[in-house]
Every structure is written in C-alpha cells, then in structure tokens.
N, C-alpha and C positions, 0 to 999 in steps of 0.2 A: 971776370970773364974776358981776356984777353982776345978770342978768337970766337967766337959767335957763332955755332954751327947751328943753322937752322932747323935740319932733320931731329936733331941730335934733343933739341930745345923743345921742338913738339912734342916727342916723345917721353920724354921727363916730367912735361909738364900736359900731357893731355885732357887730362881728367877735370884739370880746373880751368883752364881755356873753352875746354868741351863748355862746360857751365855755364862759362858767361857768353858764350855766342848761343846758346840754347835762349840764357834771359834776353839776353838783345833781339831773338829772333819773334820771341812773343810778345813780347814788349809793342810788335807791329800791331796788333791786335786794338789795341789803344793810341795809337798814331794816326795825326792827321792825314800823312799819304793814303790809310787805309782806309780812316771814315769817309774823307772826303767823295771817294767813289762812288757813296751811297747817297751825296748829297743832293742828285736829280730827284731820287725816290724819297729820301726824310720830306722834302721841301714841298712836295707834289701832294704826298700823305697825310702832311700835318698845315699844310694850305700855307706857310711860310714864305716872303720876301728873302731875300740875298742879306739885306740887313738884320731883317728879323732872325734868322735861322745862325749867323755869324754872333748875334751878340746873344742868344741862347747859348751854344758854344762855347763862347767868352764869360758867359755866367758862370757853365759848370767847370770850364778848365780855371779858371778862377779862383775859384774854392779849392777845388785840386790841391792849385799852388800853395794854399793856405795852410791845407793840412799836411801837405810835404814838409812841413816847416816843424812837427811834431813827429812827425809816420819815418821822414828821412833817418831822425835819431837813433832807431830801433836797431839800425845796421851796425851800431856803437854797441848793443847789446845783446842779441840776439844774433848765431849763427846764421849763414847763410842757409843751410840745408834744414835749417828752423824755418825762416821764414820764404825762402824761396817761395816752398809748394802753398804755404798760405798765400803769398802774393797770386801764382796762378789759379788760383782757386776763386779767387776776386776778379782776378782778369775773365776767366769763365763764364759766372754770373751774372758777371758786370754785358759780356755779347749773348748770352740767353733773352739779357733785361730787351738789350736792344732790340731781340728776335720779335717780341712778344710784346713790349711795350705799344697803347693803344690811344695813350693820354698825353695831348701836349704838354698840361703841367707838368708830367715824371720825364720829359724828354731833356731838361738840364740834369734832374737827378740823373742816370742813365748815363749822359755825355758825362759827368763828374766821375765816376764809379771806374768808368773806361778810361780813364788820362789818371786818374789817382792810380789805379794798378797799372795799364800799360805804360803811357810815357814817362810816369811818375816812378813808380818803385821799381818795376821790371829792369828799366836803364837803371839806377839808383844803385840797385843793389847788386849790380851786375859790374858798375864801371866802381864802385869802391870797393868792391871785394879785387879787382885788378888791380886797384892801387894801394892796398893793403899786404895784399898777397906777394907783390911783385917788388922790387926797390930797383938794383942796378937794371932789370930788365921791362921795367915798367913803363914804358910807350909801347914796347912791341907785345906785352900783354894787353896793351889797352889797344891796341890795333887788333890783334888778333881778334877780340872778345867783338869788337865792334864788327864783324863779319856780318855778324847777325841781321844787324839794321840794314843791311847790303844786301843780301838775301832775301830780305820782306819787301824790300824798296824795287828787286828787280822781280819777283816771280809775284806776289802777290796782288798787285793792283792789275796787272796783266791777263792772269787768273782770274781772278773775282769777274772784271769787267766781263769777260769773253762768257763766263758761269752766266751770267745774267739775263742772257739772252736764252736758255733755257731752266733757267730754275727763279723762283722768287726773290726776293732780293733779303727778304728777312730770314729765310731756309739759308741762305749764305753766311749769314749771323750763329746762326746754330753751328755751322758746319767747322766756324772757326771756334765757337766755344770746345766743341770734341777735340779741337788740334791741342790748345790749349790747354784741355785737361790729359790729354796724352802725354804732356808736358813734366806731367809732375813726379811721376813714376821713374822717368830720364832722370831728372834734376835729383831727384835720392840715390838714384843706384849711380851717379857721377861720385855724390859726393860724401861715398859711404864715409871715406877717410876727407875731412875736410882740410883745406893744405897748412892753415894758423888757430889751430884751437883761441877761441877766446883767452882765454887763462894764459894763453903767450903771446897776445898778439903785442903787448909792451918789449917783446924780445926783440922786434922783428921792425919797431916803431923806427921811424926817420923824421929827425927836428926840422922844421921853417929855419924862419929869421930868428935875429939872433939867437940860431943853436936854443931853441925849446919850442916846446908844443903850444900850440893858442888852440885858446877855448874857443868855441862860434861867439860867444860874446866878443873876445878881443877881436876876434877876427873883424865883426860887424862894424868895430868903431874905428876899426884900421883903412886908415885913406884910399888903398889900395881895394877895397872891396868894392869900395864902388867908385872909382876908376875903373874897374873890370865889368860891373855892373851893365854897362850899356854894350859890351860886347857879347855878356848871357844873354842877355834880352835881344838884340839883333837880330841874327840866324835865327831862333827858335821863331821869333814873332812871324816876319819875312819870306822864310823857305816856308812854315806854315801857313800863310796865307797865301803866297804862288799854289803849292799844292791842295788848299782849301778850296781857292776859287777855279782850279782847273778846268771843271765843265764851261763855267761863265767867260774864261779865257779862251778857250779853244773856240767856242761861239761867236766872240767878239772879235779873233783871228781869221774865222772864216776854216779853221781846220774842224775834222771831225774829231770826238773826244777820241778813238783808239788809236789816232794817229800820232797825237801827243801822248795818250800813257804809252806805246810801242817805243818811246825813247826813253824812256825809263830803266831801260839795261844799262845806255849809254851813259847814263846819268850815273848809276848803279859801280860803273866800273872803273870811270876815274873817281868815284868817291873813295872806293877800296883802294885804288894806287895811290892818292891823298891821302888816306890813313895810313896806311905803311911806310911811307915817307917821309909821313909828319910825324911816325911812331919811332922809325930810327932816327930822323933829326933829334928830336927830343932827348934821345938815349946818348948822343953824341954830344949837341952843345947845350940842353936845358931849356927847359920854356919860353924864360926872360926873352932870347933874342929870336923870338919866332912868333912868339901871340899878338907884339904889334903889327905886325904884317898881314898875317895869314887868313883877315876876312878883307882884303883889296879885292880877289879875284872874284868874291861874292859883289862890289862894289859893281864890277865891269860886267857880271852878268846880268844882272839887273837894269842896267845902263843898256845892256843888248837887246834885252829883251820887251824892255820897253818902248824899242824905236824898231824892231823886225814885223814883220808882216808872213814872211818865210818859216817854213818847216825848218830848212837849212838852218836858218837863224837861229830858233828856240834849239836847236842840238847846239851849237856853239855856245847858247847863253847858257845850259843846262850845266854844258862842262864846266864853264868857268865858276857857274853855282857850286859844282861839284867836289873840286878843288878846295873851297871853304869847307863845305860839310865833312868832306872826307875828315880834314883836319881838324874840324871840333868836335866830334866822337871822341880822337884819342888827346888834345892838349889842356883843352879845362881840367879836365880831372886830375892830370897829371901837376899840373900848375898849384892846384890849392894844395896838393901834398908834397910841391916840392918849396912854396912858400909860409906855409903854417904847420907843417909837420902832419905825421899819420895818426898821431893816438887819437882826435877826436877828428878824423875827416869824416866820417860816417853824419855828426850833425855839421859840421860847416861845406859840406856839401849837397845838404840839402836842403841847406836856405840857397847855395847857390842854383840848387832846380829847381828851388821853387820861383826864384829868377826868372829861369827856362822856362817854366811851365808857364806863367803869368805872361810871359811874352805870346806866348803859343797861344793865350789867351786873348790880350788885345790885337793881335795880327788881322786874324780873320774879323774880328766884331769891326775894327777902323777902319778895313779897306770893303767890309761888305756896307758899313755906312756911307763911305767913301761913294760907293757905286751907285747908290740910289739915291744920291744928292746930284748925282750924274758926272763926279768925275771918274773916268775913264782909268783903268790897270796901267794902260800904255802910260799916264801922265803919272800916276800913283810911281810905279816900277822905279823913273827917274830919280822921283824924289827920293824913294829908301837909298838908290845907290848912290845919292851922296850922302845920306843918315851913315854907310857905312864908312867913307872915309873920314869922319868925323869920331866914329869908334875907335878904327886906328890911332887915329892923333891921340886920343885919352888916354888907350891903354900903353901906349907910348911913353908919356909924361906920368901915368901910374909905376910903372915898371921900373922908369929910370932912376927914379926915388926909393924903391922900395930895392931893388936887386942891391945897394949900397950893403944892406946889412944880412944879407944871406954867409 
C-alpha cells in the first residue's frame, strides 16, 4: 500500500475495526479509571483504609494476571466472535456481582472477575485480533481499535460521577452491566464474516527474529522479554494508581474530585493523538526505534505532577501522561508481533498482560500502603518518574541487542 487513503481504509475495513473499538470500549467496565470512581463509596460501605481497600484490589487483579497467563491462550484457539460475547458476558456478571455484592470476603472475588474480563480479556482479545488481522497496516489498526479506551476514559467517569448525585452508586453498576450486555449482540452482527478464519490464520502469519515464529516458552527465556518486562509493568502499575487514588489526590491537592475528573477529555484527547502517531510511526519505521523513548513523557508527568499544587499543572502533567498512554495502547502489541512472529501471539501476549495486569495490581496496594505509612502521592509521584527513566534505559539496551537479528 503505496499511498494510504484513510477514507478508503475505513471502509474496507470497518466491520473489524468496529470490533475491536467496541472491545476496547467495554473493556472500561473493568478498568481502574472506572472502579476507582466508586472508591469513596466501596471504602465507606465496606469500612476499608486507603491501604486496606488497594491491597484488596491488588489481591484480585493479582489473580487476574494469573489466570491471563492460561485465559490469554484461548485467542490462539478460539475465534473471536467465539469468545468475544463469552468475555462480555463475564464482564456483565462480573458489574451485577459488584451491584449486589454485601460481603467483604467476595469483594477481591468480585474485583478479580472485573479485571480478568475487562482489563484482562476484553483488551486481549481486541489488541491480538488487530495484530493478527492486520500486518503492513497494523499500528493504524491498532490505533484505530484503541479508540475505545478513549471514549470510556473521556465520557465515562465524567458520567458516572455527575449519575451519582442522583442515583445509588451500586444502581450505576447495574446500569453498566445492561451496556455491557448490549454489547454482545454488536459484537456478533460485526462479526458475522470474521476477517482470518482460524484454519488460515498460518496464511496471513508474520515471522520475529531470525525469520520464524517462537513459542511463549522461547519467548519467556529470551533476554529481551524481560528487558521489556519493566516497561509492561510501569504504565499499567503508575497510571493505575494516579487514577486509583484520584479522590485521595484531589483531597490532598486541595481540588474538588469533579474538577480533576472534568480534565479527563483533556487527557482523553492527546491520548488519541498519541495513538495515531505512535500507530503511523510504527507503520513507517517499526517498533525497535520508538519503544525506548516513548514512556519519557510519562517520566515528566509525573515529575509535574508531583511538584504542582495547581489545576493548571495536573492538565499539563495529564498531557504529558497522556502522550505515553496514548502510545502504549498501539506499540506493545505491535512489538511482540513484529519481534516473535504472529502464529502464537495470542499466548505470548498474554503473559505479556499478564505483566500488565499484575502491574495494575501492585500500583494501587504500594502506593495505597505508601499513604498510610504517611508518605505523601506528591513524594511517591517523583520517585515513579524516575522508575520510568530507568525503563527507557533497559528497554534501550534490550532492543539494541535483539533488533541485530530481525
């Protein structure tokens, strides 16, 4: 494809793009920007500390990542418009449980259920069907598809908050399980014609290093996996704990919480330009020379935001957050299939979220421990922004090694 018509591209390919911004958009449902909103009310109801309520949290995303480690695989076997509607169906259940759950013991089961279907499978099976699906055009599918997390990130916690003030807070649980299950009905009539039959997707397969496909096992003992290792886990941990402890932030800041979530568009919108960006970069020069770089600007929001006191400030540190995220929607994924090949991405990328997930996991429990030992987000903040220039450095010296034999 010499000449890139974007109109032209959508249209060709809508029905399977439709798909994966559909998963990515449910997928919120189970995401820390989304529970955390509820985290005044969990914490109030179930008599819970800032520490207590994080390393709950941290129990059930925990697990999550555990079982992402066997659930990931399925995507290797199992069509998407197979398991799609079972994943939403989990995702469903899993915000009923929340609606209706009464007992702090089922409140990690409950948290596990929500992160194993939403942040867990719904992305999973959304961002490998993109990089399956897709080859010379595979950033800007995986930009496109990532819309979704952009859309949940700017209208829903916006929504929900403002709901709150006339409706219960668990009736808003319910309301998202119904979105949810409206979901599923979408996701089949998208994908009546699925775009790679199983039975061809070896047609369609693109080799790693040296020209052949690795197994999750080779992958696992390859240097380079974990070199990368601590750039999965960063962002996921990081940007889920900033949006974990948002109420406790905006308190400690002196702002009211709807004045911080109201920036949230903002946030929302150089994410999406980040993605698109980082989806044509990728398409033009490849992973290798863009993945050591592209969590600095997560480094310097953090760095902002842990020294502002200002509205001003937290939108500036947001953007600069933003820039990262944007970019790690669409180049992880694209990276393990353009260094290990596509025939088994489906399991070696989800041991790489289960990574993700596990980050997502210790984020909030370290810094909610963090907080009631009394050090302060402000002094925390600092330290991760230099934890991420030290990511750089790695996946730097991972890269440089391993790009020799592609």
């Amino acid at each position: 494809m010499t000449r890139f018509r974007l109109g032209q591209y959508f249209r060709d390919n809508a029905t399977w793009l439709s798909a994966g911004v559909l998963l990515t958009f449910m997928s919120s449902f189970g995401q820390t920007f989304f529970i955390s909103i509820f985290s005044g009310e969990i914490r109030s109801t179930f008599g819970l500390s800032h520490g207590a309520w994080g390393g709950l949290y941290s129990l059930g995303t925990t697990i999550s990542a555990v079982v992402m480690i066997w659930a990931g695989g399925l995507t290797d076997i199992f069509r998407v418009r197979v398991l799609g509607p079972a994943v939403l169906a989990g995702l469903a259940l899993a915000a009923l449980a929340m609606a209706t759950n009464a007992w702090l013991v089922l409140l990690p089961v409950v948290v596990f259920v929500l992160r194993l279907f939403g942040q867990g499978m719904s992305t999973h099976l959304a961002l490998v069907a993109m990089a399956r699906w897709f080859t010379a055009t595979r950033g800007k599918a995986l930009a496109i598809a990532s819309v979704g997390f952009s859309v949940g990130e700017a209208l829903l916690p916006v929504t929900f908050v403002a709901a709150m003030a006339f409706l219960d807070w668990r009736w808003l649980w319910v309301i998202a399980a119904c979105i949810t299950l409206l979901g599923i009905p979408a996701l089949l009539r998208l994908l009546r014609q699925e775009r790679t039959p199983q039975s061809l997707s070896s047609e369609y397969s693109a080799t790693g290093m040296e020209g052949r496909h690795w197994t999750r096992k080779e992958a696992i003992f390859h240097p380079l996996f974990w070199f990368m290792a601590p750039a999965l886990l960063g962002p996921s941990a990081f940007i889920t704990a900033f949006f974990f402890h948002q109420v406790h932030l905006a308190g400690s800041k002196g702002w009211q919480h709807i004045e911080l979530v109201a920036l949230f568009p903002i946030f929302t919108s150089v994410s999406m330009l980040s993605m698109f960006a980082a989806g044509w970069a990728l398409d033009k020069w490849g992973t290798a020379k863009i993945m050591p770089f592209y969590q600095l600007p997560m480094a310097v929001g953090f760095g902002i935001v842990g020294l502002t006191s200002s509205i001003g400030g937290a939108t500036l540190a947001l953007m600069f957050l933003a820039l990262t995220v944007g970019a790690n929607s669409t180049l992880p994924s694209a990276f393990w299939a353009e260094f290990y090949g596509t025939r088994h991405i489906g399991a070696i990328k989800a041991m790489a979220t289960a990574v993700m997930v596990l980050g997502s996991a210790i984020g909030p429990g370290l810094t909610g421990v963090m907080i009631d030992l009394g050090v302060p987000l402000d002094i925390q903040f600092l330290w991760i922004g230099g934890f991420f220039v030290l990511v750089c450095v790695l996946a730097r010296i991972g890269i440089a090694r391993a790009v020799q034999t592609l």
